[in-house]
C-alpha positions as CSV (number, residue, x, y, z in Angstrom):
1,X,-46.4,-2.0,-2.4
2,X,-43.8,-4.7,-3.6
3,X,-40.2,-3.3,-3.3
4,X,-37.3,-5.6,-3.4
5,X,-34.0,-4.6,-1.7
6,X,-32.0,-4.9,-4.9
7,X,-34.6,-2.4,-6.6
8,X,-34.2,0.2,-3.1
9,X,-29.9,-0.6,-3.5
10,X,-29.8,0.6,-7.1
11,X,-31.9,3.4,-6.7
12,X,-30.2,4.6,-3.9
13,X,-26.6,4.7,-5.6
14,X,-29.0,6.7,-8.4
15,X,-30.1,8.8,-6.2
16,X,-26.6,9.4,-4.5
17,X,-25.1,10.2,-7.3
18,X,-27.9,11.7,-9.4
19,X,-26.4,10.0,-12.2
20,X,-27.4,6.4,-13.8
21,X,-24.3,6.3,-15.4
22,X,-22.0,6.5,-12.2
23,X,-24.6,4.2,-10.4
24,X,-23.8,1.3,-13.0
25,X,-20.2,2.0,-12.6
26,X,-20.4,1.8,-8.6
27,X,-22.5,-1.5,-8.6
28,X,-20.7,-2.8,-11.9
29,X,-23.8,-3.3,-14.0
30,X,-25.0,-2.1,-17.3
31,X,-26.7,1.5,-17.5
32,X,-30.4,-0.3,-18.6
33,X,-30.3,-2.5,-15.6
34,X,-30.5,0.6,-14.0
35,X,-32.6,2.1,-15.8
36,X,-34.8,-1.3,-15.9
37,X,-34.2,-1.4,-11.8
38,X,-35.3,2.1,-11.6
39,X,-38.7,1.6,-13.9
40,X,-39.6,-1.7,-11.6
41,X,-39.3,0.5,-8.9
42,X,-41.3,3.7,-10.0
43,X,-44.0,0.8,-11.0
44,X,-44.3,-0.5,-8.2
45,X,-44.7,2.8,-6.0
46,X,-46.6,4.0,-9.0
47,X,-44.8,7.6,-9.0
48,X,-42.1,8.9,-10.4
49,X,-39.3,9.3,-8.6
50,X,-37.0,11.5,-10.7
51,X,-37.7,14.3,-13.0
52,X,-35.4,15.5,-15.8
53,X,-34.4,19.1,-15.4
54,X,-32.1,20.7,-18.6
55,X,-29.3,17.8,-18.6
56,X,-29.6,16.2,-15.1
57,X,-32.3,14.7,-13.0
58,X,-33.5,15.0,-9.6
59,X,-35.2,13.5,-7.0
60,X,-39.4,14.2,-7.0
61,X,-40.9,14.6,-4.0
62,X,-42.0,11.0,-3.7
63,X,-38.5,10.6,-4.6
64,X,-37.6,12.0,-1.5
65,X,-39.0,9.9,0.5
66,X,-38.0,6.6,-1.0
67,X,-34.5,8.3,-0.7
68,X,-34.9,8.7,3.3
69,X,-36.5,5.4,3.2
70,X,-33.9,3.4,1.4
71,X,-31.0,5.1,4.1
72,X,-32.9,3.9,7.3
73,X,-33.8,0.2,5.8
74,X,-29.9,0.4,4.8
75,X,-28.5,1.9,8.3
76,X,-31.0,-1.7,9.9
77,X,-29.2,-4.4,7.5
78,X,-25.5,-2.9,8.4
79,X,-26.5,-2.8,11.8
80,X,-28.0,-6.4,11.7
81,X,-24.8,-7.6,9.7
82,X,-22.9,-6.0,12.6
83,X,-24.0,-7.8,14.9
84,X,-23.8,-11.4,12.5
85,X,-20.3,-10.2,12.3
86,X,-19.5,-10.2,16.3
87,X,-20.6,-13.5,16.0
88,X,-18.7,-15.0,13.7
89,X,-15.3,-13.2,15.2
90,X,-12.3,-12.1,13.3
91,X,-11.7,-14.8,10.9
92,X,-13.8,-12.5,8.0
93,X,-15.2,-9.4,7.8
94,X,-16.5,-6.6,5.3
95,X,-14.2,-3.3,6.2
96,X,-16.0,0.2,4.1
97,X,-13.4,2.5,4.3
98,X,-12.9,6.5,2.9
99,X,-9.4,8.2,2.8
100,X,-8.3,11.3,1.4
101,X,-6.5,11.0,-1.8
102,X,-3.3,12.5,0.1
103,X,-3.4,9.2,2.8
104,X,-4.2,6.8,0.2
105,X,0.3,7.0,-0.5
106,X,0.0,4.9,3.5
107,X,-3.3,4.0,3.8
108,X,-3.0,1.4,1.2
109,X,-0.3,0.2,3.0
110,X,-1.7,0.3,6.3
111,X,-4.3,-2.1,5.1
112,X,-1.7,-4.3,3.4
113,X,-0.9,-5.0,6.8
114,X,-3.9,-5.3,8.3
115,X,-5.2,-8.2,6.0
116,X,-2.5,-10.4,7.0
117,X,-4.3,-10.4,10.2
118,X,-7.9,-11.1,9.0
119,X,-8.0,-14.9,7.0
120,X,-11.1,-13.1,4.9
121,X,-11.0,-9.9,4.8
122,X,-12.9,-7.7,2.4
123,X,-11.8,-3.7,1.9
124,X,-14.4,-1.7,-0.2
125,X,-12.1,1.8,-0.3
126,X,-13.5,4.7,-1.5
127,X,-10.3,7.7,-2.2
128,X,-11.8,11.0,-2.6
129,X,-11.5,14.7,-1.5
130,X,-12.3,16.3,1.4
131,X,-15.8,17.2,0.1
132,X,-16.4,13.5,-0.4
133,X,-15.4,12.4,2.6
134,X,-17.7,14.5,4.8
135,X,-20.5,13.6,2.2
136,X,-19.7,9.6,3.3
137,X,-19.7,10.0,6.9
138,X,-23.1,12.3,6.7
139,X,-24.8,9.6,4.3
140,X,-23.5,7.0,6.9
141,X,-21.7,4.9,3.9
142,X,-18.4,3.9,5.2
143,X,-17.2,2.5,8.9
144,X,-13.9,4.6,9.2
145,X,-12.7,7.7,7.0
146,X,-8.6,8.7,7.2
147,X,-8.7,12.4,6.8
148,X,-7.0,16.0,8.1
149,X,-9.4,17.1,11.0
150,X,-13.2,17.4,10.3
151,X,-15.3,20.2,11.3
152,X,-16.0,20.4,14.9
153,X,-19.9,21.5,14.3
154,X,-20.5,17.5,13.0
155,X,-21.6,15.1,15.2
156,X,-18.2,12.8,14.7
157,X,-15.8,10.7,16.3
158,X,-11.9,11.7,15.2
159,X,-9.1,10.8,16.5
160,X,-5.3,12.0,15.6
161,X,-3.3,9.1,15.1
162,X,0.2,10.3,12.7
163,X,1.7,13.8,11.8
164,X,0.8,14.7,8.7
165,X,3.8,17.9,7.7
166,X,2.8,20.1,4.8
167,X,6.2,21.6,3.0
168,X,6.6,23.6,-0.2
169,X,8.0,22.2,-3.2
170,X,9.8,23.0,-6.3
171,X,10.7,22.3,-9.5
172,X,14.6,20.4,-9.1
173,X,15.9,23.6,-11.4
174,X,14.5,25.9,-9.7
175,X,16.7,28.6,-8.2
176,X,15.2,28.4,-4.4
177,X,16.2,24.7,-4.3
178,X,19.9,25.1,-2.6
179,X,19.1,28.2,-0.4
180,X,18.6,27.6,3.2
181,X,15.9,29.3,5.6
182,X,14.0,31.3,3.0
183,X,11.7,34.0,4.3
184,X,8.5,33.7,4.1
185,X,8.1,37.1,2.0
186,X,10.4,35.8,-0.5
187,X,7.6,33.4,-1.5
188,X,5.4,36.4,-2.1
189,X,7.1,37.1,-5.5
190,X,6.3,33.1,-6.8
191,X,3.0,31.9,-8.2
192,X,1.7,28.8,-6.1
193,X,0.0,26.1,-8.3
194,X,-2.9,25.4,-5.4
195,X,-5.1,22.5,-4.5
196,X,-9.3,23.5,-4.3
197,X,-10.6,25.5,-2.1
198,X,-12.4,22.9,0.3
199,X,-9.1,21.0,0.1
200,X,-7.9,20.2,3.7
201,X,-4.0,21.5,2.4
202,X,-5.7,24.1,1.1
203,X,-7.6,25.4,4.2
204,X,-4.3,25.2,6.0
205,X,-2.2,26.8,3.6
206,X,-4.0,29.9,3.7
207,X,-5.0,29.9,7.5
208,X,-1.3,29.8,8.1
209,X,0.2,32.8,5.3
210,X,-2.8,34.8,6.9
211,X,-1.7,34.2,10.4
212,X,2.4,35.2,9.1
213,X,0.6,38.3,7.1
214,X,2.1,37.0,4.0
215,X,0.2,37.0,1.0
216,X,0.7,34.3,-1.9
217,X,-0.1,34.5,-5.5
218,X,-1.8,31.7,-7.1
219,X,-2.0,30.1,-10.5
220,X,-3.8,27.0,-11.7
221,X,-6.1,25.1,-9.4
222,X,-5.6,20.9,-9.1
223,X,-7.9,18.6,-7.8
224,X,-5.3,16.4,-6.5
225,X,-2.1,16.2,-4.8
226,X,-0.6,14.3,-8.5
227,X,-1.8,17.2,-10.8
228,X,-0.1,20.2,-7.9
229,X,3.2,18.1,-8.3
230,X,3.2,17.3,-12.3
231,X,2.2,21.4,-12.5
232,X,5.5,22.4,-10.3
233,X,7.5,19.4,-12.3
234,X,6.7,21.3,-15.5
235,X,8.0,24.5,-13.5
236,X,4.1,26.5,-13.7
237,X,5.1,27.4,-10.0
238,X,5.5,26.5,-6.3
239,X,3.8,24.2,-4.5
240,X,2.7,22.9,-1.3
241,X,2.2,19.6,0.1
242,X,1.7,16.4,2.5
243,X,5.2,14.9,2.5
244,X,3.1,11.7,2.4
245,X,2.9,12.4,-1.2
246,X,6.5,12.6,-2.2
247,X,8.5,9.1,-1.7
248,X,8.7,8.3,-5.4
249,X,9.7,12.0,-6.7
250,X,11.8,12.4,-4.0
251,X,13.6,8.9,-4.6
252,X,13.9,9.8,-8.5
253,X,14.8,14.1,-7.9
254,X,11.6,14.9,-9.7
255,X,10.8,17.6,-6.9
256,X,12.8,19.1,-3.9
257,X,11.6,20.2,-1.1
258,X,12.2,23.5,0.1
259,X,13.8,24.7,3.4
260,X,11.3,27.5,4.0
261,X,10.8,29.2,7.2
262,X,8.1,27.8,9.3
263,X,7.9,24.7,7.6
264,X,6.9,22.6,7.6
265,X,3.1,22.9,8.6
266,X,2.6,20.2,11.0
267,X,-1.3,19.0,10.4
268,X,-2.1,15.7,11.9
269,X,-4.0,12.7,10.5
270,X,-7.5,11.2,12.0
271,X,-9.5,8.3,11.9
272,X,-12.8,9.4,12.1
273,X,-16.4,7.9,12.5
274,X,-20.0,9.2,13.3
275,X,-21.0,9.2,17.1
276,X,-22.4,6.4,17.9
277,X,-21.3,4.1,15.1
278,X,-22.2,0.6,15.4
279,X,-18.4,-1.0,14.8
280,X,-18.6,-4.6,13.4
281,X,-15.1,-6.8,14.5
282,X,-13.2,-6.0,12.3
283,X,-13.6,-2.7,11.7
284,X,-13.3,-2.1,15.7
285,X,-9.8,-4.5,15.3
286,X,-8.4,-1.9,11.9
287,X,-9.4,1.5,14.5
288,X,-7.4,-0.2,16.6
289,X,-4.8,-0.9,14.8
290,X,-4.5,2.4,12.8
291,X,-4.1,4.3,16.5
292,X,-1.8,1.9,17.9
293,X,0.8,1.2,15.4
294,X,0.3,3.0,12.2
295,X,2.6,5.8,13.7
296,X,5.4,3.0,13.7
297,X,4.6,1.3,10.4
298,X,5.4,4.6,8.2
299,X,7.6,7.5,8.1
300,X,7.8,10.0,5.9
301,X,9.8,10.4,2.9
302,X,13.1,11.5,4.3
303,X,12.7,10.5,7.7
304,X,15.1,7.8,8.0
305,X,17.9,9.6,6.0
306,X,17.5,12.3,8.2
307,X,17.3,10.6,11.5
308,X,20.8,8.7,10.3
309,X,22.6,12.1,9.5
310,X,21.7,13.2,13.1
311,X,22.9,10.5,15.0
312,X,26.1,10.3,13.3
């Protein structure tokens, strides 16, 4: 059998996403030299790999296999590029990092910094939800991921490195925006325009109203933090937040943040990795760097103004 790695590459990415369109799109080629990849490939193992079921496909059972096949071969290369890596030191490196599309306000930031350490450094950086983030670190296709706290049942590596506070938000207009030390069952009489359900904001939200016995009423649904806060702009409710998210509509008085009690929620960011991942120099250096100093290198919106106010 005559598999080239390029062939196994593409269909993995297929395979992956379960989609030839988003494949071409995440190795920047044209949909038929995907589909031309793909048909080498399925030639050449002389099965078919994936069926067509109502609109989407899905991997055969031979399928399968190459799919397994194609991770371990891919798990050998990183680890063999690891190693190539620790020889050639810090002057270049390939860094694959995940963040969830609340850090991504710092984490670009962080890494800012971070390259004027590294003479050639290449970032691939993959923003996505919580959902996707678990999906990389169980598929093994990233070095570090920046998220809220993973599940403890996974066989990972995380490590708090920054507060990450939660606080509700509202609408500049809105009538709650110059009272001080709401209660928390005044909040029961405003809709909440929410983020998903496997959202890491979300997941805390609701463990902590159900802890205070207070019951919320939510409206629309978002998939990210820039759809909540463009929803509670246009006034279609209350919402709740990583102040991470709010330097720009803070500077401008696009939102306010409320003065609720018991907030804010005080979650903490991690840098997290599976057990026993193989770390080339470079991404060892940005773990590093990310628990040593990126506590120092940003403070949330507000922070400074706040800390000024109290010492004078």
């Amino acid at each position: 059998m005559h598999v080239t790695l390029r062939q196994l590459k593409v269909f993995a990415s297929v395979a992956r996403h379960m989609s030839y369109t988003r494949a071409a799109e995440d190795l920047h080629l044209s949909q038929p030299a995907v589909s031309m990849q793909i048909k080498q490939l399925e030639g050449n193992v002389g099965l078919r790999l994936f069926e067509q079921l109502g609109r989407g496909i899905h991997l055969t059972e031979a399928g399968q296999e190459v799919y397994q096949c194609s991770r371990v071969i891919q798990q050998q290369l990183d680890d063999t590029s690891s190693v190539l890596e620790q020889m050639k030191g810090m002057q270049r490196g390939h860094l694959k990092l995940a963040v969830a599309s609340t850090a991504n306000y710092f984490a670009t930031r962080l890494i800012a910094t971070f390259s004027q350490r590294v003479e050639h450094l290449a970032v691939s950086l993959d923003v996505t939800n919580r959902e996707g983030l678990l999906n990389d670190l169980e598929n093994n296709e990233t070095d570090l991921v920046i998220m809220g706290k993973p599940p403890e049942e996974l066989d990972l590596v995380a490590e708090q490195f920054m507060d990450n506070p939660l606080v509700v938000i509202a609408a500049t207009g809105h009538a709650f925006v110059n009272r001080r030390r709401i209660p928390l069952t005044d909040l029961q009489s405003e809709t909440f325009v929410v983020r998903e359900p496997a959202s890491g904001t979300r997941i805390a939200m609701e463990r902590f109203f159900a802890e205070k016995g207070v019951r919320l009423r939510t409206g629309m649904e978002m998939r990210s933090n820039e759809a909540v806060q463009q929803a509670v702009q246009a006034g279609l409710g209350l919402g709740i937040v990583s102040i991470h998210t709010l330097e720009l509509e803070l500077e401008t008085r696009r939102l306010a943040v409320l003065d609720v009690e018991g907030f804010p929620i005080m979650r903490q960011w991690y840098i997290v990795h599976r057990a026993g991942k193989r770390f080339s120099p470079v991404a060892q250096a940005f773990k590093s760097f990310v628990l040593e100093e990126a506590a120092t290198l940003w403070h949330p919106p507000g922070q400074e103004a706040d800390a000024g106010s109290r010492a004078g």
